[in-house]
C-alpha positions in Angstrom: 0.3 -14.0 36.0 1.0 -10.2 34.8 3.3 -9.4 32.2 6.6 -8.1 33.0 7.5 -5.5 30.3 10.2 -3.3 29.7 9.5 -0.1 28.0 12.9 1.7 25.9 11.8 4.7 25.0 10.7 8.3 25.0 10.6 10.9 27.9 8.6 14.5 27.2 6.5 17.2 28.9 3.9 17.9 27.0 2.4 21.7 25.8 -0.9 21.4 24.8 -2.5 24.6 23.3 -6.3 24.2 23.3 -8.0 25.9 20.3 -10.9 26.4 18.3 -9.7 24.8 15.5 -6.1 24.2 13.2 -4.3 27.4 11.8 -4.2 27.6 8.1 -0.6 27.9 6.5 0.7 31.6 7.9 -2.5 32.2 10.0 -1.8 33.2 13.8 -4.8 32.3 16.0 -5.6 33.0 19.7 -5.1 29.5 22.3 -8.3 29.1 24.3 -5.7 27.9 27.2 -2.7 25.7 27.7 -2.2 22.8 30.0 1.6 21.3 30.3 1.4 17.5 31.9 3.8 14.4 31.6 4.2 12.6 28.1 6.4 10.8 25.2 4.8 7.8 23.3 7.2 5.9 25.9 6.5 7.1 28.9 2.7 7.2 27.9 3.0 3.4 26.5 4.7 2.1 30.4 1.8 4.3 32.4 -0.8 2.7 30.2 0.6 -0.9 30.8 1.2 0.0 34.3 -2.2 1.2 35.3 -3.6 -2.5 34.0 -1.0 -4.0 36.1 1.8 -4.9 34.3 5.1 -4.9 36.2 6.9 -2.0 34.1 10.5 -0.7 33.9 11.7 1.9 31.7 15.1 2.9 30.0 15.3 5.7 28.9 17.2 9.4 29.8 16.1 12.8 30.8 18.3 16.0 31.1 19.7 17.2 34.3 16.4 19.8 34.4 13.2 20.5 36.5 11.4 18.7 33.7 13.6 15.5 33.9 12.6 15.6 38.0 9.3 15.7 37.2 8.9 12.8 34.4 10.8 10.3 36.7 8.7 11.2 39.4 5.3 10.8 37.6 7.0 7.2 36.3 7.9 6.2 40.3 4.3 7.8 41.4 2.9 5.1 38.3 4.7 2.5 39.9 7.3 2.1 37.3 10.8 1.1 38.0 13.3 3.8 37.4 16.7 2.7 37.9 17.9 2.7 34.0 16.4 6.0 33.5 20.0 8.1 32.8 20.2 12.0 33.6 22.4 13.8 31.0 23.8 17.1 31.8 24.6 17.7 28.1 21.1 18.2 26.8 17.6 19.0 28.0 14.7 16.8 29.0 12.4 15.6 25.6 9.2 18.4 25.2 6.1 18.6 23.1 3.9 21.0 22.2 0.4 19.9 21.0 -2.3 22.3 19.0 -5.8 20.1 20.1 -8.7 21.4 18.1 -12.9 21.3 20.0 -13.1 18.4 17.8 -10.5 16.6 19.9 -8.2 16.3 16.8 -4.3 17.0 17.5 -1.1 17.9 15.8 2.0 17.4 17.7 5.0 18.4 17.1 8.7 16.8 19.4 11.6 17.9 20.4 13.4 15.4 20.6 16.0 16.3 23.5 17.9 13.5 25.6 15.7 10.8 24.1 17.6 11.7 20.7 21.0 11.7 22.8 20.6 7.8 24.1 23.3 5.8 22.6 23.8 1.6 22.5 26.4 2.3 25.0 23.6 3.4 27.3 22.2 0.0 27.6 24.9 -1.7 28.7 23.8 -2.0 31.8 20.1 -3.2 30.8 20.9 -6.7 29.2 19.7 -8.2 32.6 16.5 -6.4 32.5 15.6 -6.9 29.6 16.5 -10.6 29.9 14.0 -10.9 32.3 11.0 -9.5 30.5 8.1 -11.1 29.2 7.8 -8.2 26.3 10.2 -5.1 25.2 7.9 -2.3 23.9 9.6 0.8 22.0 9.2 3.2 19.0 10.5 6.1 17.5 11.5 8.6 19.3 14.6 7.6 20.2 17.5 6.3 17.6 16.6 3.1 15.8 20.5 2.3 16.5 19.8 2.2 20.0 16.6 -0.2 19.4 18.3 -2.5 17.6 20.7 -2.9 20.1 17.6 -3.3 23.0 15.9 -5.6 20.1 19.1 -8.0 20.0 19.2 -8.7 23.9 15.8 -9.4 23.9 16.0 -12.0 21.0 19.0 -13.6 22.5 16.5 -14.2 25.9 13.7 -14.9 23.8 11.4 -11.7 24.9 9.1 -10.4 22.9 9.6 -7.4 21.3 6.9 -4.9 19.9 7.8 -1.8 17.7 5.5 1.2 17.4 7.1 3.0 14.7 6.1 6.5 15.4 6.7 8.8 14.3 7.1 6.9 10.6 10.3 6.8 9.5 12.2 4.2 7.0 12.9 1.3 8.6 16.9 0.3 9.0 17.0 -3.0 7.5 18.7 -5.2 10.3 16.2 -4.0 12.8 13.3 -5.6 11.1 14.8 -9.0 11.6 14.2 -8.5 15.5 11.2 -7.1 15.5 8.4 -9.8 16.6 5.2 -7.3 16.2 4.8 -4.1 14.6 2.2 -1.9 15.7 2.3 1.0 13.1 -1.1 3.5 12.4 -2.5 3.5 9.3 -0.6 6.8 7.8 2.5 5.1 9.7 1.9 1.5 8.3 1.4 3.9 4.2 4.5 5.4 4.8 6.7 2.6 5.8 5.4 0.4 3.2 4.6 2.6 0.5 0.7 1.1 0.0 -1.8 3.7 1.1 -4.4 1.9 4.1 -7.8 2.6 2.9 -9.4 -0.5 3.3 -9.3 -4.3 4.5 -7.5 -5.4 1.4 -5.1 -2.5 1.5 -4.4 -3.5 4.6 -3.8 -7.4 3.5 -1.2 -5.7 1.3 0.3 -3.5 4.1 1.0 -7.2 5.8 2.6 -8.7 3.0 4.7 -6.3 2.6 5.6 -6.1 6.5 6.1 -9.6 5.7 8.6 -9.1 2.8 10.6 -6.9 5.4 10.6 -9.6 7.9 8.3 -9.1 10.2 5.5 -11.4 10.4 2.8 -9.7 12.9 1.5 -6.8 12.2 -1.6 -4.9 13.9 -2.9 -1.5 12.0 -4.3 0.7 14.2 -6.8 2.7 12.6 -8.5 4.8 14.9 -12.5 5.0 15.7 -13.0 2.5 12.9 -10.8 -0.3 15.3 -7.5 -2.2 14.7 -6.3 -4.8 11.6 -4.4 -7.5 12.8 -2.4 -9.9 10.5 -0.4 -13.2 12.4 0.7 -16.7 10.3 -2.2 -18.1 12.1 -5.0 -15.5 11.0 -5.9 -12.1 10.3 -8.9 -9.7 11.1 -10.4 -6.6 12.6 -11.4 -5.6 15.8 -14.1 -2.7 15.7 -13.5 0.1 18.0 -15.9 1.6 20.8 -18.2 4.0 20.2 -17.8 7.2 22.5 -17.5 10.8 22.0 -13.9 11.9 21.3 -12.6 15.4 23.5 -8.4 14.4 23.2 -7.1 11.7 20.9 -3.7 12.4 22.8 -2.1 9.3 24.4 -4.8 7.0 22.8 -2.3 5.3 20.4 0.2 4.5 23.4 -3.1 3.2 25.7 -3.7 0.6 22.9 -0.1 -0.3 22.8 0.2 -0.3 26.8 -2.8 -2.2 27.9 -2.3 -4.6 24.9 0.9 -5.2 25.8 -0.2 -6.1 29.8 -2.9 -8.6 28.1 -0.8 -10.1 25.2 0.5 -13.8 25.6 3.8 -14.0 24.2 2.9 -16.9 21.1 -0.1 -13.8 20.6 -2.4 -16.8 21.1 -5.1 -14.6 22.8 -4.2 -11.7 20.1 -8.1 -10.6 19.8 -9.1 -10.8 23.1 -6.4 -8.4 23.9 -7.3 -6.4 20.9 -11.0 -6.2 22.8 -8.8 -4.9 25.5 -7.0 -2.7 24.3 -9.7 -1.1 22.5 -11.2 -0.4 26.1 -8.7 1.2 27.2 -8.1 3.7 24.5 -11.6 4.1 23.9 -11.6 5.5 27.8 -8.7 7.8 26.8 -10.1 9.7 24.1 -13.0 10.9 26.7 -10.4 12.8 28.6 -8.0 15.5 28.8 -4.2 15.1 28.5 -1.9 12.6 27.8 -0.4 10.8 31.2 -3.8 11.9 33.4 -6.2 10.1 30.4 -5.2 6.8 30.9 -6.9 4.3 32.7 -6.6 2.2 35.1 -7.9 -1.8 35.2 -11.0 -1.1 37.4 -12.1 1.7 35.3 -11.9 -0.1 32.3 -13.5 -3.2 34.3 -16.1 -0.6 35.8 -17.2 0.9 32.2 -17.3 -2.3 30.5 -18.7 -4.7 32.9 
């Protein structure tokens, strides 16, 4: 049976500048090119859940703007339900613009736009979608308030809920008590907790202190090295694939997505869908873009038959 997830969260056409490699501080180098294609960690996280075959619907809001068209048509031409995305007239559709090295290394940096301008009160409408979710995915791009208040519903239903808290920023306390996983990077994970990730006991610390906060799962994902995971049951590490990188763009929000369209809600299959996962993103980082890198179920099915 496929996971029904909800995804709350961001909306953003993304700039990327292709170059030769990062400026210094006050240097002004020449782009190589620029591609602009669909993006935001949300929208990235419901076409990567999507593609595996998760029934998806997102919430989120996009300005009254060419741009806004665009990313609720590449959601609807994902096959991901649209009706509580909201148009504002008051503020522009979320952008990115994205400076990707010939190593495929990336700095990004968000504006935040409409996502930013979502309040509580633009939920109250969603309390019977989210109701009927197996799993509520969000992160940080949009006001913690406004997760919180997501978060809650999904408690009182009993849906999972997964928080990618990206970009890192302090957590507000009440929200940890509704948060079932947290799926933080490794500089994410250091800055939320205050314990630098450098290796597998640093890591055993990170939980513990994710624990102390009140969240008891955690995964760490920590790029071409794999993904820590940490439940009350057990704890380990899942090693990544080995392929050559050209865009680490999207690969983040791949994991999250295609985890969350294998993840059982007790996380009783937690490293088979870390396996998974892994596959997925591993197939992103071998592409261009953000939205157009993702992959679907029979690719990742045809490349690791």
């Amino acid at each position: 049976m496929e996971n029904k997830v909800v995804v709350l969260g961001s909306l953003n056409v993304d700039t990327t500048f292709h170059i030769t490699q990062m400026p210094e501080p006050g240097e002004t180098i020449k782009a190589k090119s620029k591609t602009t294609s669909a993006g935001g960690k949300g929208a990235n996280q419901a076409v990567a859940a999507a593609r595996s075959g998760a029934d998806v619907s997102f919430i989120g809001q996009v300005g009254d703007d060419g741009n806004g068209e665009f990313m609720v048509n590449e959601l609807k031409e994902n096959n991901i339900h649209t009706d509580k995305v909201k148009i504002t007239e008051t503020v522009g559709t979320g952008s990115a613009v994205i400076l990707l090295d010939e190593k495929g290394q990336n700095s990004i940096m968000v504006y935040g736009g409409s996502n930013q301008s979502m309040t509580a009160d633009d939920l109250s409408d969603c309390e019977d979608l989210i109701a009927s979710a197996d799993i509520l995915i969000s992160q940080f791009e949009i006001s913690q308030a406004v997760i919180l208040a997501a978060f809650k519903m999904a408690k009182k239903h009993g849906v999972m809920t997964i928080l990618n808290p990206a970009p890192a920023e302090r957590l507000i306390d009440e929200l940890s008590n509704y948060v079932d996983l947290i799926v933080p990077n490794e500089t994410e994970s250091a800055k939320l907790t205050g314990i630098p990730v450098k290796n597998r006991e640093s890591m055993d610390l990170n939980a513990e202190k994710f624990k102390a906060f009140g969240i008891q799962n955690l995964i760490i994902t920590a790029g071409h090295h794999g993904a820590y995971f940490n439940t009350p049951e057990k704890n380990g590490f899942v090693p990544a694939f080995k392929v050559h990188a050209v865009d680490t763009t999207a690969a983040g929000d791949t994991f999250i997505g295609a985890l969350s369209f294998q993840l059982n809600s007790d996380l009783s299959n937690i490293e088979d869908a870390l396996v998974y996962a892994q596959k997925a993103s591993s197939l992103t980082v071998q592409r261009m873009g953000a939205l157009p890198s993702i992959p679907t179920a029979d690719q990742i099915q045809r490349q690791y038959e």
